[in-house]
C-alpha positions in Angstrom: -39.7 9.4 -30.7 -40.1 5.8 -29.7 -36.3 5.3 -28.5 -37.4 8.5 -26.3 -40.0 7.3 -24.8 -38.3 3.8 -24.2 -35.4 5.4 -22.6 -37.6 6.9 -19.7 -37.8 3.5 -18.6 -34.1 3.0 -17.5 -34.0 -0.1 -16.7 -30.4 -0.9 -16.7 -28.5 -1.7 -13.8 -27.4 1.0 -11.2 -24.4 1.8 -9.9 -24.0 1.8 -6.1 -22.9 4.8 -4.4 -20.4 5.6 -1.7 -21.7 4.8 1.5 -23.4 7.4 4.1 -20.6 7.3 6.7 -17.1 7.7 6.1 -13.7 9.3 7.6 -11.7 11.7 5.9 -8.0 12.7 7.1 -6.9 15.7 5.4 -3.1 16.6 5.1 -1.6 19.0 7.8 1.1 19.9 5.4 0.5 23.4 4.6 -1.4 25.7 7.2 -3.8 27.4 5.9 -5.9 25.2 3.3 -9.6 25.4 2.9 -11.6 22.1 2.3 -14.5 21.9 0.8 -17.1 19.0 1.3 -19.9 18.2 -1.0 -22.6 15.8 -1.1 -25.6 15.4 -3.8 -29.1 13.2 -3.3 -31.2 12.3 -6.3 -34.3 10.4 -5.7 -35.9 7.9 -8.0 -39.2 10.1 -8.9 -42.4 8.3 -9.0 -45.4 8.8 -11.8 -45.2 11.9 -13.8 -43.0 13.6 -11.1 -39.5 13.7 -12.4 -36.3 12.9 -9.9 -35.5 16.0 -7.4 -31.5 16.4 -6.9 -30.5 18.3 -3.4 -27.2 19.7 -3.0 -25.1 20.5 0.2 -21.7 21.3 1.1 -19.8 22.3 4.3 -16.5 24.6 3.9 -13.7 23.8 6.4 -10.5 26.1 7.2 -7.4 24.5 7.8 -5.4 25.8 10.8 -4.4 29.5 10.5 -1.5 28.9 12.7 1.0 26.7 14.9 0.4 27.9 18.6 2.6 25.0 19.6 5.9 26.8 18.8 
């Protein structure tokens, strides 16, 4: 039960995330593809409130078809 209530504390070192911004260049090569962009947010809590996680994501559809032709 101690090692339990020990490990709430956490006080090891965190990792560092990915930053905020960012550019993402998808491949053209097949017409048609679907991407699919998610992103997660965890805060640190506070006093007898555990961490809240929030989840979002953002479908994009690759070109249907080449009007250029």
């Amino acid at each position: 039960m101690e090692s339990y209530i020990e490990s709430l504390a956490d006080t090891g070192v965190k990792q560092k995330s990915l930053t905020a911004k960012g550019t993402i260049v998808p491949s053209s090569a097949q017409k048609g593809n679907v991407m699919v962009i998610t992103a997660s947010y965890t805060d640190q809590g506070e006093n007898n409130v555990k961490p809240l996680t929030r989840t979002a994501w953002v479908v994009l559809n690759g070109k249907k078809s080449d009007s250029s032709k």
